[in-house]
MDTraj code that builds the backbone (N, CA, C; nanometers):
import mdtraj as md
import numpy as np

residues = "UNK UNK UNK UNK UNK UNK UNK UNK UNK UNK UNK UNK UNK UNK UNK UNK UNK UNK UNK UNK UNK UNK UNK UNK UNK UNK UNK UNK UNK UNK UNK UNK UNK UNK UNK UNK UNK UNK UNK UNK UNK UNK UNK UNK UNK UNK UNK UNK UNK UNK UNK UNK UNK UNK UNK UNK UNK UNK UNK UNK UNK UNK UNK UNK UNK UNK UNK".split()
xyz = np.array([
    [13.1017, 11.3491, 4.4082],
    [12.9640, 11.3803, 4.4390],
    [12.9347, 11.3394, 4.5816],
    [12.8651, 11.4336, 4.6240],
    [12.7893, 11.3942, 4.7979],
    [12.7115, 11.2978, 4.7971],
    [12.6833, 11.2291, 4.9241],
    [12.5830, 11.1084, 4.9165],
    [12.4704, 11.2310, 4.9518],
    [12.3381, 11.1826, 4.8971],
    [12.2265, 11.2022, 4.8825],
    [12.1409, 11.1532, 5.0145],
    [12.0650, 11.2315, 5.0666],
    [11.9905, 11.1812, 5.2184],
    [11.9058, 11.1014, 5.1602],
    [11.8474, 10.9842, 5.2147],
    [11.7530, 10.9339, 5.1796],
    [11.6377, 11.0107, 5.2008],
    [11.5036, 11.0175, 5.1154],
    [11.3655, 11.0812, 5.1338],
    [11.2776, 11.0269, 5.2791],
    [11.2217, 11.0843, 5.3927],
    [11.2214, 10.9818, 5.4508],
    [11.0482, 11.0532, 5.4732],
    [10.9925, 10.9851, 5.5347],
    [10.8265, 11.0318, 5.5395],
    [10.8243, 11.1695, 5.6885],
    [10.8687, 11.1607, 5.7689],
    [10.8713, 11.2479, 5.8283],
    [10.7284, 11.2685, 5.9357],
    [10.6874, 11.3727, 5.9248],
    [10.5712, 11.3567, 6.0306],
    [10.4138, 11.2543, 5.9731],
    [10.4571, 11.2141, 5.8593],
    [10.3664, 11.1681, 5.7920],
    [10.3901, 11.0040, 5.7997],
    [10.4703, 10.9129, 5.9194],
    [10.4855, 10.8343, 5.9058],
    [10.4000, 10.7036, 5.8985],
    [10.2927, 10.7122, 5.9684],
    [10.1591, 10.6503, 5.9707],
    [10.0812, 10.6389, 5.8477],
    [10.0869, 10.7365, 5.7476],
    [10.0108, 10.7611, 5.6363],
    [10.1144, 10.6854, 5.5241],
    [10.2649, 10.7073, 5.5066],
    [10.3128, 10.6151, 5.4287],
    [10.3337, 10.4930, 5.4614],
    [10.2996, 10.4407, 5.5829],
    [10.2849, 10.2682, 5.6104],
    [10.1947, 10.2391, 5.5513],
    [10.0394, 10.3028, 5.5673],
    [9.9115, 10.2749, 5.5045],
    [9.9096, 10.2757, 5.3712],
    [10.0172, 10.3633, 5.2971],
    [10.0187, 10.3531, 5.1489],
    [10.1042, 10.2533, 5.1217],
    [10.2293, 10.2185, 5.2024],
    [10.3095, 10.0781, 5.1210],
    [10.2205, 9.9856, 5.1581],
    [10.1626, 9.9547, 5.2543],
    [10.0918, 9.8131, 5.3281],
    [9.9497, 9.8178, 5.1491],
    [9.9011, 9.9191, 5.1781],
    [9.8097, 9.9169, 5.0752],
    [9.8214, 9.9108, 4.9172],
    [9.9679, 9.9680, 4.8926],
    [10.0466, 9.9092, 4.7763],
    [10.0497, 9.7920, 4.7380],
    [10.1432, 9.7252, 4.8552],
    [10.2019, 9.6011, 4.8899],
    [10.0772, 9.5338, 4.8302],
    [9.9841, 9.4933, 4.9030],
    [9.8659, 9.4234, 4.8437],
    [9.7697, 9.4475, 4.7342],
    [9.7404, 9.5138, 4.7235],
    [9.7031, 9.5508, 4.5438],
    [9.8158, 9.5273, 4.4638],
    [9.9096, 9.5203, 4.4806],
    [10.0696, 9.4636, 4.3693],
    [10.0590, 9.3246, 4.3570],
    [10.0326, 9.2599, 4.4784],
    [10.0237, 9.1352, 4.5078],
    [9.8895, 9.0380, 4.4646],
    [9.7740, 9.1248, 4.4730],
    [9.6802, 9.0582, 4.3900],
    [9.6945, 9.0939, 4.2332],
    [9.7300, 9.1904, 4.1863],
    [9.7053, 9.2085, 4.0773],
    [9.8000, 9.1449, 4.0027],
    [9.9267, 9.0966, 4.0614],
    [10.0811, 8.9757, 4.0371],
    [10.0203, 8.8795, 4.0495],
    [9.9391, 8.8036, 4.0905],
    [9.8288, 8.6938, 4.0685],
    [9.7156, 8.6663, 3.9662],
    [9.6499, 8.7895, 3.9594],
    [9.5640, 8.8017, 3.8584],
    [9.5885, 8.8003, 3.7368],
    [9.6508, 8.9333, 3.7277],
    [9.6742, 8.9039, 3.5348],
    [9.7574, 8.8398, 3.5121],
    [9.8492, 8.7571, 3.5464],
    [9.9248, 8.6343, 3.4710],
    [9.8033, 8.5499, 3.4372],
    [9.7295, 8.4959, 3.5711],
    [9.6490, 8.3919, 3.5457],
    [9.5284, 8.4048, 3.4107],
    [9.4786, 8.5663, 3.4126],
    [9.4367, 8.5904, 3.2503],
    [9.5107, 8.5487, 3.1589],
    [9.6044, 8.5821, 3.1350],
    [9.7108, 8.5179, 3.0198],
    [9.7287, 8.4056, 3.0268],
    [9.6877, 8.3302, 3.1253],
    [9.7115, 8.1943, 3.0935],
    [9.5820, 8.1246, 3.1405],
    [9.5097, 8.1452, 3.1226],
    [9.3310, 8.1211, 3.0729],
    [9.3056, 8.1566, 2.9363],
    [9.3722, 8.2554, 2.8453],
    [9.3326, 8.3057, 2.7263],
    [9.4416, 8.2307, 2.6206],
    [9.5708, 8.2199, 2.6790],
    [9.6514, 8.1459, 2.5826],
    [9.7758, 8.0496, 2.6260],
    [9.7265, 8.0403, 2.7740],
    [9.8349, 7.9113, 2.8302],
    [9.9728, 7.9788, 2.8479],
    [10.0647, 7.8656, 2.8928],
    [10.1563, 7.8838, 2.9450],
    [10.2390, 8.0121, 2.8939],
    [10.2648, 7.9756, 2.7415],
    [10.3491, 8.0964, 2.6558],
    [10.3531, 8.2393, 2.7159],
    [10.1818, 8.2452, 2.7064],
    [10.1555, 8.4091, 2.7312],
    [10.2090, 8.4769, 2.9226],
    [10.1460, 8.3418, 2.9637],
    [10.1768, 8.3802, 3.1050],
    [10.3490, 8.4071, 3.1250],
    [10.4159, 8.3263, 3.0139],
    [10.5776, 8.3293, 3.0998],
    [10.6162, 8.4743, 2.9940],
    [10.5740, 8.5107, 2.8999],
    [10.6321, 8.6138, 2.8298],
    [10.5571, 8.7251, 2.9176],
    [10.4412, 8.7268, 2.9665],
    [10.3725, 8.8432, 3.0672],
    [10.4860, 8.8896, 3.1346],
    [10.5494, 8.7449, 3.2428],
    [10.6235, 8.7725, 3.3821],
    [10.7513, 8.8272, 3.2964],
    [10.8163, 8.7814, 3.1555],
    [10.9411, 8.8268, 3.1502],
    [10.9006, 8.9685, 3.1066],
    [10.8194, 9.0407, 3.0495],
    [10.7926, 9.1847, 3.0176],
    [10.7599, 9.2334, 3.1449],
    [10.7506, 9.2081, 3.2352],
    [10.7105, 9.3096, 3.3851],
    [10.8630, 9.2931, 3.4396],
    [10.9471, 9.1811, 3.4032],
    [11.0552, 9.2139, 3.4672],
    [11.1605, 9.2859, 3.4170],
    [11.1259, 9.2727, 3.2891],
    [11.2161, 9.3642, 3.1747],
    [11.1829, 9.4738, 3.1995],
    [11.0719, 9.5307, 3.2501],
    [11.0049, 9.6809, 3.2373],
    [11.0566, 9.7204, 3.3725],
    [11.0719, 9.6452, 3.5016],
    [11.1277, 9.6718, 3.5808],
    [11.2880, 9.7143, 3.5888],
    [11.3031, 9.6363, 3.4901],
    [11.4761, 9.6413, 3.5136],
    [11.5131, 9.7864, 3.4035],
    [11.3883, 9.7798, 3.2909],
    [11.4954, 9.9376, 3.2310],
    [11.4502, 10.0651, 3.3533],
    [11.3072, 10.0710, 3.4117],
    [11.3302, 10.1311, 3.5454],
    [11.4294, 10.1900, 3.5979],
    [11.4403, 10.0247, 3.6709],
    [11.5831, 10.0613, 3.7600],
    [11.7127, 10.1491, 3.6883],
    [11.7268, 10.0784, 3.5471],
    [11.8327, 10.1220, 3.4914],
    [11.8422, 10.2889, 3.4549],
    [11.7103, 10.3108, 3.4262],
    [11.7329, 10.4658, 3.3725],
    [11.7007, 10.5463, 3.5419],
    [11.6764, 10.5041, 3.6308],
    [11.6476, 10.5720, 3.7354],
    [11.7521, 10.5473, 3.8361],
    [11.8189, 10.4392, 3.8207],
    [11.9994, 10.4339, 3.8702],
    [12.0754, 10.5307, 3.9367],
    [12.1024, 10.5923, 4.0289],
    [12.2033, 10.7247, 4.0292],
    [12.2730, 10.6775, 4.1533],
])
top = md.Topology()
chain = top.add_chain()
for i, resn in enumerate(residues, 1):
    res = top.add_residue(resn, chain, resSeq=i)
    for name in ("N", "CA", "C"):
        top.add_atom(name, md.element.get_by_symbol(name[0]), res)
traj = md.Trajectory(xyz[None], top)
């Protein structure tokens, strides 16, 4: 199999900085926030099973999107 070009933004490069930069931080508050719900509503437990289900959900992601 051929390597695959990477996708790259193209004349639109200004507009996908503004969307990762603006990603980036809404990911980042909201990776702050709702743990700390879960662990205002039921303590530690909930907060560490939160972080291991976002990383589990990340990783079958990666896995089925792999190529």
């Amino acid at each position: 199999m051929g390597a695959r070009r990477p996708t790259v933004a193209g004349d639109a490069r200004s507009s996908a900085a503004g969307l990762y930069i603006s990603l980036f931080y809404i990911g980042g508050t909201l990776g702050s926030v709702i743990p700390g719900l879960f662990w205002s509503v039921v303590g530690w437990p909930g907060c560490v099973a939160f972080v291991l289900a976002v990383q589990l959900l990340t990783a079958a992601i990666v896995y089925l999107n792999w190529e």
